[in-house]
C-alpha positions as CSV (number, residue, x, y, z in Angstrom):
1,X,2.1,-1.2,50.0
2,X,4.0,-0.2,53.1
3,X,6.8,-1.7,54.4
4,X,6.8,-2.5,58.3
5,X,9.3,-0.2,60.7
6,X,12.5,-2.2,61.5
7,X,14.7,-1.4,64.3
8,X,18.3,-1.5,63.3
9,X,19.1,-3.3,66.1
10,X,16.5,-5.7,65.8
11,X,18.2,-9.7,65.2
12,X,17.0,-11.9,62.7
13,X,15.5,-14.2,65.6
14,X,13.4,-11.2,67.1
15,X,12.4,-9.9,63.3
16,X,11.0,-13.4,62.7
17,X,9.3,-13.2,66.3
18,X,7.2,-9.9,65.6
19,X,6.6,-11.3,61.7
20,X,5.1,-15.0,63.8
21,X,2.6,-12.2,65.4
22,X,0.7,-12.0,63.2
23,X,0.7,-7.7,63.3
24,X,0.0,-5.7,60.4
25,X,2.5,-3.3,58.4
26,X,0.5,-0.5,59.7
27,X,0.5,-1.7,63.4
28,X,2.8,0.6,65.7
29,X,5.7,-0.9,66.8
30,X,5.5,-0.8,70.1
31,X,2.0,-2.6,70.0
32,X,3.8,-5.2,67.5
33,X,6.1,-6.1,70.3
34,X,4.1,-6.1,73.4
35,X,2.0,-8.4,71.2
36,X,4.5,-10.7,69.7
37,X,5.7,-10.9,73.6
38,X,9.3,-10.1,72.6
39,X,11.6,-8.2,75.5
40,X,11.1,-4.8,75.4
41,X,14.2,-2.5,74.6
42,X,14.5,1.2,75.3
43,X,16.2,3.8,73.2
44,X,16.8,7.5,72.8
45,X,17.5,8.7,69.4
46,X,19.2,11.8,69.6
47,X,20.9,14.1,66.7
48,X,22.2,18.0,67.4
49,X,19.9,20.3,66.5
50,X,20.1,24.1,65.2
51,X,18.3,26.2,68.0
52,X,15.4,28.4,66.4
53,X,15.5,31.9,66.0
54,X,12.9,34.6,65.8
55,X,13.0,37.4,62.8
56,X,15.2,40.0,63.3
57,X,12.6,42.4,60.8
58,X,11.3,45.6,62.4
59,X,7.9,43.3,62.6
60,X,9.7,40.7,63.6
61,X,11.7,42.4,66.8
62,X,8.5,44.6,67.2
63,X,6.5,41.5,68.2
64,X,9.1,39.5,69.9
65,X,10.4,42.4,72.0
66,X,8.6,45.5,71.9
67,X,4.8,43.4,71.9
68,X,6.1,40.5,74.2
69,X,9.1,41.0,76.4
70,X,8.3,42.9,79.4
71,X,12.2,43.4,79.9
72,X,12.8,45.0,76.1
73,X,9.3,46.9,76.0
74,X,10.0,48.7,79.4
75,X,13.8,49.7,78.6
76,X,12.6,51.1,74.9
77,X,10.0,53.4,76.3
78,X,12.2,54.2,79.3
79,X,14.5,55.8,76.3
80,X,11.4,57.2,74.5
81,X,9.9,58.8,76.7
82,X,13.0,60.4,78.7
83,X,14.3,61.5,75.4
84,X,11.0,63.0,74.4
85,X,10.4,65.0,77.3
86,X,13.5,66.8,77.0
87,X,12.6,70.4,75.6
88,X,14.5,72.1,73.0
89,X,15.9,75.3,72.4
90,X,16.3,77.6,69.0
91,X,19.8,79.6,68.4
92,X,20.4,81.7,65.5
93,X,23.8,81.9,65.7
94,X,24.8,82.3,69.2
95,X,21.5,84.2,70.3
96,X,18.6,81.9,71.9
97,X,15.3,82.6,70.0
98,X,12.3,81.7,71.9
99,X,9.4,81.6,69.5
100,X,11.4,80.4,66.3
101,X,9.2,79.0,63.6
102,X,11.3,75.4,63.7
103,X,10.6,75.5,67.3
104,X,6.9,76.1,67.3
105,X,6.3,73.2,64.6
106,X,8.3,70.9,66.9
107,X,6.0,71.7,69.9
108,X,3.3,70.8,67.8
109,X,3.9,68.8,64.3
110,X,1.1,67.8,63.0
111,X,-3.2,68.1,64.3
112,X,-2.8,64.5,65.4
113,X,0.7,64.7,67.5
114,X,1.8,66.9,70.4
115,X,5.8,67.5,70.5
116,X,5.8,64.4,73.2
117,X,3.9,61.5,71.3
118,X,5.9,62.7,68.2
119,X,9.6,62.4,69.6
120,X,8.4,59.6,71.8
121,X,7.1,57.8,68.5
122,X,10.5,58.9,66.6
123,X,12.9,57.4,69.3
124,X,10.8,54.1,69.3
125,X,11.5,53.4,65.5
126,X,14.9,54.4,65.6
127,X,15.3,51.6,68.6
128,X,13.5,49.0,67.0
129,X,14.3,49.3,63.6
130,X,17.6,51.7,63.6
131,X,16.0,54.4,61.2
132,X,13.3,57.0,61.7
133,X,11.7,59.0,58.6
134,X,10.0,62.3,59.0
135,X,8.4,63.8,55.9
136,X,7.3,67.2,55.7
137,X,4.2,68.8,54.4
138,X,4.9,72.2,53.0
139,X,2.3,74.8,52.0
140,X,3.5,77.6,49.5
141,X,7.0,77.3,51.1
142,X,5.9,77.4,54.7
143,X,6.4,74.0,56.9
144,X,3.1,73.2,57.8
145,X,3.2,70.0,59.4
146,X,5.6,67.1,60.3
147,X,5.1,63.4,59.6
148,X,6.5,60.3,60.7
149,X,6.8,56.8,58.3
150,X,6.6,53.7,59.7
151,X,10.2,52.5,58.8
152,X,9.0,49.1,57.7
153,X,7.2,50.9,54.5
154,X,10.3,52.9,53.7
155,X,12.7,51.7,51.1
156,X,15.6,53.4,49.8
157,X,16.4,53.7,46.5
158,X,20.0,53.6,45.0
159,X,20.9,55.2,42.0
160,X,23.8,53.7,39.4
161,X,27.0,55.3,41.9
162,X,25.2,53.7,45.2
163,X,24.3,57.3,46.2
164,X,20.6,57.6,47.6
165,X,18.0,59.1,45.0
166,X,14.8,58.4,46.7
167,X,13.1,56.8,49.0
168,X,9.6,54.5,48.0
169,X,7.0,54.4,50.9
170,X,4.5,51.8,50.4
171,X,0.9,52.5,52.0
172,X,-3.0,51.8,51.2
173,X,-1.9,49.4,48.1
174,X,0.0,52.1,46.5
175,X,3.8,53.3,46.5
176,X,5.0,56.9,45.7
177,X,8.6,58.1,45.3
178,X,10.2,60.6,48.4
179,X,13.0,62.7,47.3
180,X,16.3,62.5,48.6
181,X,17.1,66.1,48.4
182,X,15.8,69.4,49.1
183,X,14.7,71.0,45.9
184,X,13.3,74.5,45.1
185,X,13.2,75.7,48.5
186,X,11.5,72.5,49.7
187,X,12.6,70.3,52.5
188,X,13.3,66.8,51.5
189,X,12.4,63.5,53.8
190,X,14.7,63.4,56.9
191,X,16.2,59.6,57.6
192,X,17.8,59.2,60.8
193,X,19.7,56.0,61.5
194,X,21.4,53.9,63.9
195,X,25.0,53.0,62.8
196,X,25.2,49.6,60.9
197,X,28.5,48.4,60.0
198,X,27.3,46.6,56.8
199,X,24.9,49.2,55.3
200,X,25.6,52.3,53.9
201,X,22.1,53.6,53.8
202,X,19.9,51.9,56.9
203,X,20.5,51.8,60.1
204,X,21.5,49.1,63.1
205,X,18.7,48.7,65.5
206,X,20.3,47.7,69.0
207,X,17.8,45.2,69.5
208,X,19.2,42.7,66.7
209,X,22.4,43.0,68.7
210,X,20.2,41.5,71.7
211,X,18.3,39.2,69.9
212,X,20.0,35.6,71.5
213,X,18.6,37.3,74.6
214,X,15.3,38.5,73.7
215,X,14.6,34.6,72.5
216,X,16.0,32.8,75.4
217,X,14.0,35.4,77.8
218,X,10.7,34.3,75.5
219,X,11.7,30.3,75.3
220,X,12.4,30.7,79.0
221,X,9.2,32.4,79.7
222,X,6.8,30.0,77.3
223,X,8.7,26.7,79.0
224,X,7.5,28.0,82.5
225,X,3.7,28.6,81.3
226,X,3.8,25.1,80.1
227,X,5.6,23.9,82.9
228,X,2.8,25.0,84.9
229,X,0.6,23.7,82.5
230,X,1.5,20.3,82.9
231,X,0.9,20.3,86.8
232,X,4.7,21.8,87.5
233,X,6.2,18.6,87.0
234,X,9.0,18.3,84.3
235,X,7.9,15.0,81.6
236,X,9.0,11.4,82.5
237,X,8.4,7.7,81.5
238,X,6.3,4.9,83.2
239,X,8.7,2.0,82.8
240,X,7.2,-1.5,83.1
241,X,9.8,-3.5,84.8
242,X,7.9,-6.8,86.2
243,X,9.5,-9.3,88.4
244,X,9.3,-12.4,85.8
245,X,9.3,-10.4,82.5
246,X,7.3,-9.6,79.7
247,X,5.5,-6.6,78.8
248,X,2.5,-4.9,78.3
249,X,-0.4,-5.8,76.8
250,X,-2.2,-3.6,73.7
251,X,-5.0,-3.1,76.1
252,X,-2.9,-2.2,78.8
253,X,-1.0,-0.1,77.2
254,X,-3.7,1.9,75.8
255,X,-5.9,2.1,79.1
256,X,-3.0,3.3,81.0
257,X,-2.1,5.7,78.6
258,X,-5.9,7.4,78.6
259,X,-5.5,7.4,82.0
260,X,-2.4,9.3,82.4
261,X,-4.0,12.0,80.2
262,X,-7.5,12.6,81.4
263,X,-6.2,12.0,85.4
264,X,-2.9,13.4,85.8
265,X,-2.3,16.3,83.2
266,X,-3.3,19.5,83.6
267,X,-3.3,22.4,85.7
268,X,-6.6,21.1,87.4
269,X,-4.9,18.4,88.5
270,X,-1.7,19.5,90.0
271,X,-0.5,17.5,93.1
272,X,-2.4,14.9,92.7
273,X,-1.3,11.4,93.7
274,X,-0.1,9.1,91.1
275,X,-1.2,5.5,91.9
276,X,1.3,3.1,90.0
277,X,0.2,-0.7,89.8
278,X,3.1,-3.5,90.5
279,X,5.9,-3.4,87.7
280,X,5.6,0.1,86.9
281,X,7.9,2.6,88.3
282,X,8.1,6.6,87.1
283,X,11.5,8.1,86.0
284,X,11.8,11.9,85.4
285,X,13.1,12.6,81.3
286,X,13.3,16.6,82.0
287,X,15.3,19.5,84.3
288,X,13.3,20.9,86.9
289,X,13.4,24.9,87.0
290,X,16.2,24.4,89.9
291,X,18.2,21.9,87.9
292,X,17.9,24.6,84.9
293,X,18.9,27.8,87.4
294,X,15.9,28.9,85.4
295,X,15.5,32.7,87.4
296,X,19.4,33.0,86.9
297,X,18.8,32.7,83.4
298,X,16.3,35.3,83.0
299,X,18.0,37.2,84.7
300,X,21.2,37.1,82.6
301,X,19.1,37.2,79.7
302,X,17.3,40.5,81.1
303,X,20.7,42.0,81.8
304,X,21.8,41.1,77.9
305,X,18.8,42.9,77.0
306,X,19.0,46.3,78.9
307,X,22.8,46.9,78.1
308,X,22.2,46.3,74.7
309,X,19.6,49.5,74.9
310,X,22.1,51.0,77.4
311,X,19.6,51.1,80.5
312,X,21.0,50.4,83.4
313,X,19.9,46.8,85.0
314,X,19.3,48.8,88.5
315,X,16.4,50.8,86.7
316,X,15.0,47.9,85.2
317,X,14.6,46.1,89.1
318,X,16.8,43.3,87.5
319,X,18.4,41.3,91.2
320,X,22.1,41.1,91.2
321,X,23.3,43.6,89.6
322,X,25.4,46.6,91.4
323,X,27.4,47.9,89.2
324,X,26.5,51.2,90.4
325,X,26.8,52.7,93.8
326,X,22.7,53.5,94.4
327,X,20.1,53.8,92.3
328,X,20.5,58.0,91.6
329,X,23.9,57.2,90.0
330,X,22.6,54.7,87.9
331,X,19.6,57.1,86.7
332,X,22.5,60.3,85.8
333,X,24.6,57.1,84.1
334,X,21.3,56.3,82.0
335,X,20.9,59.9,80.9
336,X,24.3,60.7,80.4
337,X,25.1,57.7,78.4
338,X,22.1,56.8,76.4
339,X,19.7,59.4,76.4
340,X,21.6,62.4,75.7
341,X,23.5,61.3,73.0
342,X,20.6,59.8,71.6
343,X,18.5,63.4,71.3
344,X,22.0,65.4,70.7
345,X,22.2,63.5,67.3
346,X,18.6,63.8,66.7
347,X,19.0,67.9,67.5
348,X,21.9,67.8,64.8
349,X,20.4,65.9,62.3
350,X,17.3,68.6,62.5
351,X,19.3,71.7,62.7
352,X,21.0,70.6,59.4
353,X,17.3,69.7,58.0
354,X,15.9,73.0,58.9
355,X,19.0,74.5,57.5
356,X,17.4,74.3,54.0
357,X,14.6,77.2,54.9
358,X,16.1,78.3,58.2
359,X,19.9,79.8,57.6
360,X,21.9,79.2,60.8
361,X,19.5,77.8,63.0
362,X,20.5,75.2,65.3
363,X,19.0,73.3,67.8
364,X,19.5,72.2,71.4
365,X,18.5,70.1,74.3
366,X,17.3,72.2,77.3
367,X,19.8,70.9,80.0
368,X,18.6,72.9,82.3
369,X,15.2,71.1,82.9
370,X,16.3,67.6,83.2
371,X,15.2,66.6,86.5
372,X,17.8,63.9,86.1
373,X,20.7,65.6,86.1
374,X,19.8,68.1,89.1
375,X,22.5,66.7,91.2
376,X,25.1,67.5,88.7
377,X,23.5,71.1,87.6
378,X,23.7,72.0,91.3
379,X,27.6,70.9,91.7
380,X,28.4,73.2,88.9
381,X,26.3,76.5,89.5
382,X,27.8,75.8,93.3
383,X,31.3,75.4,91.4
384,X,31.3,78.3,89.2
385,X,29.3,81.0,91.7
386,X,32.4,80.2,94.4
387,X,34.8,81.7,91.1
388,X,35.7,85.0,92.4
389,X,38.0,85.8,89.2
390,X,34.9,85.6,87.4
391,X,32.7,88.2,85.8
392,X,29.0,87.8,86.0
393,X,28.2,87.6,82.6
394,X,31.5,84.9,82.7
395,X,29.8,83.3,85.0
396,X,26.5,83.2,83.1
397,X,27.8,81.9,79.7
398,X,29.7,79.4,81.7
399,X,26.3,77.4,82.9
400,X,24.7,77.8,79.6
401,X,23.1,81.5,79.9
């Protein structure tokens, strides 16, 4: 049998009151004391709770930012794709080599993948998850195509001294084992990765670091839809305050209640009138969007997100924001400070990969063909051409040539 809900605060006069009322043990509360005609008391019952935090998984951030933050899915293919237009040059040694093997499989890795959609693809996992895996296929010795793993399949494997011996990718039910290192002339599974303080063999991904952000910006943006919703008026109470007491009846209460809810809720009925009988008055329980500063707090949440990527708020059209003196010095800051060291790691970590079946090659950006950086390629060829105490061919290996 259940035991009827007691108020703490309830005296022994008003307990034997609602018992005289002949209500039930299942009988609400409220309904037992609007029945039992006792004065009506109001409380709020509040404790401090945790705030609720998304995943920070690569299927986790890849849904909450990537899927459904405009702010966080336009900064990470801003990187992408900048990064993965950038072409690349072949040296062997200090001599430029224009049709180099490594260089023609880059252009095109795989029948499925251009050299754009591959890099672009690359960049995007290291971003959201901090590591990128590229396996190779290899034919009798010769690279023949270039793969890239889904980083969320990829496990590494330790071995007794904490060294990497493998790494397990798990796909169609089944898992197989990726070596570690390259063996009999065979290129092993390249893992690029994001610093991480705390790991020694997986990467950080920058978008853990904005993670406080990337939820208020969702919270923020869910409260508004249902905001909106709900007519664009922030909840409230209907308090019954007659003249020469008492309360409600049942049937009162529950006619006014289905009225509230099939006349006044809703986006169909925004702005519409609400006609309060005598005794009842409306008081407002929640912030309106100006009590909240709600755009400010996109805003900042926005800005949170974009420097954790290192884009530049001015790029991303985020208002209030000028840290930078127009809009062409924030788009050579964006490529000098996050995309270029972003593809001059990726260059190194393949030179040193191709290394294994290619001795000496290394690889480079192609400076030259950033439209980005025009501005500054200008300042020097005008810089260098006005060196009379240089040589031409000086002059030449100077810019690059």
């Amino acid at each position: 049998m259940k035991s009827p809900f007691r108020l703490p605060w309830f005296s022994t006069g008003e307990r034997k009151a609602v018992s005289a009322g002949g209500a039930s043990a299942d009988q609400p509360v409220s309904e037992v004391k609007m029945a039992a005609g006792v004065a009506s008391a109001f409380a709020v019952l509040s404790g401090e709770g945790a705030a609720h935090w998304s995943g920070r998984s690569y299927a986790a951030l890849s849904r909450t930012g990537f899927m459904k933050n405009p702010v966080a899915h336009r900064a990470v293919r801003m990187i992408a794709e900048a990064a993965a237009a950038v072409p690349w040059l072949a040296y062997d040694g200090a001599e430029e080599v224009a049709d180099h093997p490594a260089l023609l499989r880059l252009l095109r890795p795989n029948g499925r993948q251009g050299g754009p959609d591959f890099f672009e693809a690359l960049y995007g996992h290291l971003l959201l998850s901090g590591n990128a895996y590229v396996e190779p296929l290899m034919i009798g010795g010769t690279l023949r195509e270039l793969h890239l793993l889904r980083p969320d399949r990829v496990s590494v494997v330790e071995g007794r001294d904490g060294w990497v011996t493998g790494y397990d990718y798990r796909a169609g039910g089944g898992t197989r084992r990726l070596a570690a290192e390259a063996e009999d002339g065979r290129l092993s599974l390249l893992h690029l990765k994001l610093f991480h303080p705390l790991d020694d063999h997986s990467g950080f991904s920058p978008l853990v670091a904005a993670g406080a952000a990337l939820d208020l910006s969702n919270a923020a943006a869910g409260w508004n839809k249902a905001l909106l919703d709900n007519s664009a008026r922030p909840s409230g109470a209907l308090v019954y305050q007659p003249k020469d007491g008492g309360n409600l009846s049942t049937d009162q209460y529950q006619r006014l209640k289905e009225e509230l809810e099939a006349g006044y809720s809703g986006a169909v009925n925004a702005g519409r009138p609400l006609l309060l009988e005598g005794g009842l008055d409306w008081k407002a329980m929640g912030l309106t969007p100006k009590d909240m500063d709600f755009i400010e707090a996109r805003n900042g949440a926005a800005r949170d997100i974009a420097l954790a990527l290192g884009v530049p708020p001015m790029l991303m059209g985020i208002p209030g924001d000028n840290t930078y003196a127009n809009y062409q010095e924030a788009h050579r800051a964006f490529y000098r400070l996050t995309v270029l060291p972003l593809i001059a790691r990726t260059a190194a970590s393949f030179s040193v990969w191709f290394s294994e079946i290619h001795d000496g090659l290394r690889l480079e950006p192609d400076l030259d063909r950033i439209a980005g950086l025009s501005a500054e390629r200008e300042a020097l060829w005008a810089r260098v051409g006005a060196a009379a105490f240089l040589t031409d061919d000086e002059k030449r290996e100077a810019v690059g040539y």
